[in-house]
N, C-alpha and C positions, 0 to 999 in steps of 0.2 A: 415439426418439432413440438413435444408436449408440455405443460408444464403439468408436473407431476404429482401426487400428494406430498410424496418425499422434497421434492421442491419445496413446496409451501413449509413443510417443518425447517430445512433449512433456512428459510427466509428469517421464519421466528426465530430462530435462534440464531442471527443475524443480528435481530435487533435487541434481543435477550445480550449478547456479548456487547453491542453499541452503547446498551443503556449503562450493564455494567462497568464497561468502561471510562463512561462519563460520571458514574457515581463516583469510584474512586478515585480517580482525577482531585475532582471536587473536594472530597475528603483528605486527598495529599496535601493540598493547599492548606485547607485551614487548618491541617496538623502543623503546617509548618511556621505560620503565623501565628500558632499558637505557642511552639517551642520557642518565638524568637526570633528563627530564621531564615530572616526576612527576604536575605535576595535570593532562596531556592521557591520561597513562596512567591515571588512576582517572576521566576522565571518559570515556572508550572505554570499559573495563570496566561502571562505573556503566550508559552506553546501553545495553550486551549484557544485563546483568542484567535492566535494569527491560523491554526487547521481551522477553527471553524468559522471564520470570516470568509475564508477563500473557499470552502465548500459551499456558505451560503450564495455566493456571489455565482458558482457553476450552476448551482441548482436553480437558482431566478431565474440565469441567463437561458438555460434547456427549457426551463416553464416559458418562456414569453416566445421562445421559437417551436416549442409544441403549440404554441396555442395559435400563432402565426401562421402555421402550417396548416391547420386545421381551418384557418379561415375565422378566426374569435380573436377580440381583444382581450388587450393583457388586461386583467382582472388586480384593481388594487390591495383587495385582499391577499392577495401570493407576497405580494412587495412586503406588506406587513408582518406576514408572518415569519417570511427572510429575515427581514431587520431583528423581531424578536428571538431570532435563532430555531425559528421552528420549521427549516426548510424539510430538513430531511425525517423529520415526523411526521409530515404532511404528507412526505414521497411515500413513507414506508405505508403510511393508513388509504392510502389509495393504493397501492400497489398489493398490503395484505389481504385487501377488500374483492379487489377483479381474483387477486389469485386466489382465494378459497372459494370464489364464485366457480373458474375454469376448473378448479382440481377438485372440490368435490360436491356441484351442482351440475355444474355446466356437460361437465365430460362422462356424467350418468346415464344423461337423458335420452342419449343413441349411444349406439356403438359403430358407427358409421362416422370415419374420423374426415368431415370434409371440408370443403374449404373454407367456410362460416366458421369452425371450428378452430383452425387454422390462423387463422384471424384474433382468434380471442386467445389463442394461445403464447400468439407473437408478440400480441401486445405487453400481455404480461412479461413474456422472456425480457421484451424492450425496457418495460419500468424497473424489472432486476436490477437488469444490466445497468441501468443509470445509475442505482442506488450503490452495487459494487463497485463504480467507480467512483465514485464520491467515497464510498468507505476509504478505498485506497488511496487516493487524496490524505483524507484524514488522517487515518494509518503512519504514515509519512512524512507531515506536515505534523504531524502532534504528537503522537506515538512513540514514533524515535529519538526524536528531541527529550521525551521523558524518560524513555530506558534509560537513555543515557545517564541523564542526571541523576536518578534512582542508585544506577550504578556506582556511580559517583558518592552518591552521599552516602550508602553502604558501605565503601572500600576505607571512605575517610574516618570514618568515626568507628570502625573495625565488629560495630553491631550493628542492629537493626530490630528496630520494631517490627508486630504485625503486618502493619499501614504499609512498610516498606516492603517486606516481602511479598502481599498482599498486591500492592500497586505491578511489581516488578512482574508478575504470575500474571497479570491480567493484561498486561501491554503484552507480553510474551502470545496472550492468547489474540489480544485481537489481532497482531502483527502477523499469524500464521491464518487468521481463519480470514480476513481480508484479502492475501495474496493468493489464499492456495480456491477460495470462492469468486475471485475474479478472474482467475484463470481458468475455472470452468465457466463463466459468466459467460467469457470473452471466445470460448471456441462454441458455446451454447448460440451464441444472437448472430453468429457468422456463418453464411450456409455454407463457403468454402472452406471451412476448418473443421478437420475433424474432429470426433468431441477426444475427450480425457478421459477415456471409458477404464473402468479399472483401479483401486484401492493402490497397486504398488507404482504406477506412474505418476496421482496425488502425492501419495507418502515421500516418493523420489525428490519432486519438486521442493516441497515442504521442507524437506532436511536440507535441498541445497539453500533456499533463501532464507534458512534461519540459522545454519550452520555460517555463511559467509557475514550474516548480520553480526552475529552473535563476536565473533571475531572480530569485526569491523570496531564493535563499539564499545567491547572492552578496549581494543587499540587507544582509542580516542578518548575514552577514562585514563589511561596510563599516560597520554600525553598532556593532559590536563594536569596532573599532579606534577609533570615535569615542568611546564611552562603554558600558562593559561593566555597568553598572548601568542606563542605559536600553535599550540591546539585552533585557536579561534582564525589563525592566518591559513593556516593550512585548509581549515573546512571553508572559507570563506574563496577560498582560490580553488577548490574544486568546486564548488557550486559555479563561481564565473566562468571555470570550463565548461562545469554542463549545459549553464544558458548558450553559450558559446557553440555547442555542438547540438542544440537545440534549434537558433538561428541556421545553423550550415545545412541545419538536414531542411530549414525550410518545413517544417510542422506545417498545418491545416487542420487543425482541431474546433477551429473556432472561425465563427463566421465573422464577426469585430476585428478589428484589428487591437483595441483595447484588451479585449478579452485574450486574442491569441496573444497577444505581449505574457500575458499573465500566465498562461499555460506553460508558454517556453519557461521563465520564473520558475514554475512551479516542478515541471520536470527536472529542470537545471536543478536544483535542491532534493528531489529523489533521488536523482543519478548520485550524490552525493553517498547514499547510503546503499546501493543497489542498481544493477545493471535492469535497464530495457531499450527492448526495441522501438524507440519513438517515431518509427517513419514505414514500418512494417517494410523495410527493405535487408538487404543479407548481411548479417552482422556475426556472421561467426569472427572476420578479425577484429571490428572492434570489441568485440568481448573478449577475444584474447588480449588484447592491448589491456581493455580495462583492467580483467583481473591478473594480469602479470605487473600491471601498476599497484593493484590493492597488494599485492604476496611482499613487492619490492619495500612499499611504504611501511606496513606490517612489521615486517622482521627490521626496520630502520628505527624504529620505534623500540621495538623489544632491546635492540641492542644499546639504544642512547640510556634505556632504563636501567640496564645491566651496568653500564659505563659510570653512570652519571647516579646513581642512588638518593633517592630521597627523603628526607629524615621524618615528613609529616607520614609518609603513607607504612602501613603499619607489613613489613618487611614479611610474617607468618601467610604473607597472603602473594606474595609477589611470585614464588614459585607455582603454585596452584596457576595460579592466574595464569603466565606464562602459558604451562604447558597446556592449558583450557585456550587459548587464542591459538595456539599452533593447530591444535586436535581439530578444535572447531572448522579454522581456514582448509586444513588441507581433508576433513571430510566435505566441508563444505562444495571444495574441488572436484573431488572423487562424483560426489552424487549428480555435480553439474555436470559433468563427463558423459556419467552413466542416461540420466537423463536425455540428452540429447543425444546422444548417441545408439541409444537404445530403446529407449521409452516415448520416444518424442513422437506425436501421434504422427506428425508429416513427413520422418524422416526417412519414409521410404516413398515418397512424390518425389520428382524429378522435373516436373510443371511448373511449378511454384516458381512464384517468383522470390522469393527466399527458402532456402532449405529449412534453416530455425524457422523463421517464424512464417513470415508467407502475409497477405493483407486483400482481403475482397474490394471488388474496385463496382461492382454491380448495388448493391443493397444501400439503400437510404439509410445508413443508420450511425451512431455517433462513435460507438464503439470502430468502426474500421478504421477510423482517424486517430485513436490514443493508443497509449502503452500496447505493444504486443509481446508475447511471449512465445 
């Protein structure tokens, strides 16, 4: 497996979207503590802390067991740079660094692609991949939590600034270049998967996890206006099921038990917003269950809004809205269908040990333990 020149541009503009998205963040906040409004500014803030505490915390803990591995102590400066939040700038500058070495030094110098070559190649796919998963982490852990409220404060106040729009455009992009870059990441560093070759089985994916998002989180905008104590019960007791169903599948992500605690945590709160395979084992029923519960829950929502109408939310917006959460859900469906049914690189393997997703049990590496798709 090579890493590419095309590779390396992806990379940058990896962290080109990272940075951007950390800018704006930033700049939500102090808009909003500027206008006043105080508890969307401490719960913007709050989102950024709690993704990137828990990213810092995955990325020390890979740093001290690459280095373990390797036969080196853990080096005090990594710990520091963690704490001042600079884990995953540190990942990306050592991993931009090997990879423009591989892609356009290293892979000049013969054309004899051998197994030294191989080696320097892996490597890099390997610091990728760690870095895609951290993004996805973050993604999820911060990201969504902001659409939402974005969402939110757009519907409520029936306009919106630049900052808003602006912010809303930019979670939009990292939520889609995270998922649809980890899922090439994830069939890239795994030699029994095959890769994602191809523009319309990307684009596939993409519509299904941003169409079932997109749906998802307008719902949970509408039930927020309805009642901000069942909104927060109802997310709050599907997160408990997904740590729940995290426990049951018995994860191994993590060599600590600390750490794996924090995993299951962490999945448990993704599955919240978004279906995965956390155990690379065959999950076509439970993805039926899940999203015949997301449609069930959906249209229970749409109809309490219908029933029950509310006088703060500005009524010009509730039909659009509506027929934008049905459109979205049931293309969302459509593309999930199509995808795996058609598009899904293994879905003509018979060997695997899951048909969706499948899980290599052979390669050292961190990726065969997390999220599959």
């Amino acid at each position: 497996m090579k890493y590419t020149k095309l590779n390396f541009m992806m990379s940058v503009l990896g962290i080109v979207i990272y940075i951007t998205d950390l800018i704006v963040d930033i700049w939500v906040s102090v808009r909003f503590f500027h206008e006043g409004q105080y508890v969307f500014g401490i719960l913007t803030v709050s989102f950024m802390f709690f993704g990137t505490l828990v990213v810092q915390c995955f990325s020390y803990s890979w740093f001290k067991a690459d280095l373990k591995k390797a036969g080196q102590e853990s080096q005090h400066c990594f710990l520091l740079l963690h704490c001042l939040q600079g884990g995953v700038f540190t990942r990306y500058w050592f991993a931009l660094k090997k990879g423009y070495h591989v892609a356009f030094k290293y892979s000049s110098k013969t054309d004899n692609f051998m197994e030294e070559q191989i080696d320097q190649h892996k490597e890099v796919i390997d610091r990728m991949t760690d870095l895609s998963m951290l993004r996805l982490f973050e993604t999820y852990l911060e990201g969504c939590p902001q659409l939402v409220l974005q969402l939110y404060t757009l519907l409520e106040h029936g306009q919106a600034n630049f900052t808003q729009y602006a912010a809303i455009m930019v979670s939009c992009c990292a939520i889609s270049w995270s998922t649809v870059d980890y899922q090439i990441a994830l069939r890239k560093s795994l030699p029994d998967k095959n890769l994602l070759n191809g523009f319309c089985p990307k684009l596939t994916y993409l519509f299904y996890k941003l169409f079932t998002l997109l749906s998802w989180m307008l719902s949970v905008v509408l039930l927020f206006f309805i009642n901000v104590k069942i909104a927060l019960f109802l997310l709050l007791f599907l997160w408990f099921l997904g740590i729940l169903w995290a426990f049951k599948k018995q994860t191994q992500f993590c060599a600590s038990i600390s750490m794996e605690f924090l995993y299951r945590v962490v999945v448990g709160f993704i599955l919240t917003f978004t279906f995965f395979n956390i155990k690379g084992q065959n999950t076509k029923y439970p993805m039926f269950c899940y999203y015949i519960g997301r449609v069930l829950v959906t249209v229970g929502i749409l109809i309490v809004f219908w029933v029950f109408p509310v006088s703060i939310f500005n009524s010009d917006y509730f039909i659009p809205i509506s027929i934008t959460i049905a459109l979205s859900l049931g293309l969302g469906i459509i593309f999930l269908i199509v995808y795996y049914g058609t598009l899904h690189p293994n879905r003509n393997e018979e060997t695997k040990p899951d048909e969706i997703d499948g899980i290599a049990a052979e390669r050292d590496c961190r990726m065969k333990y997390f999220l599959m798709e």
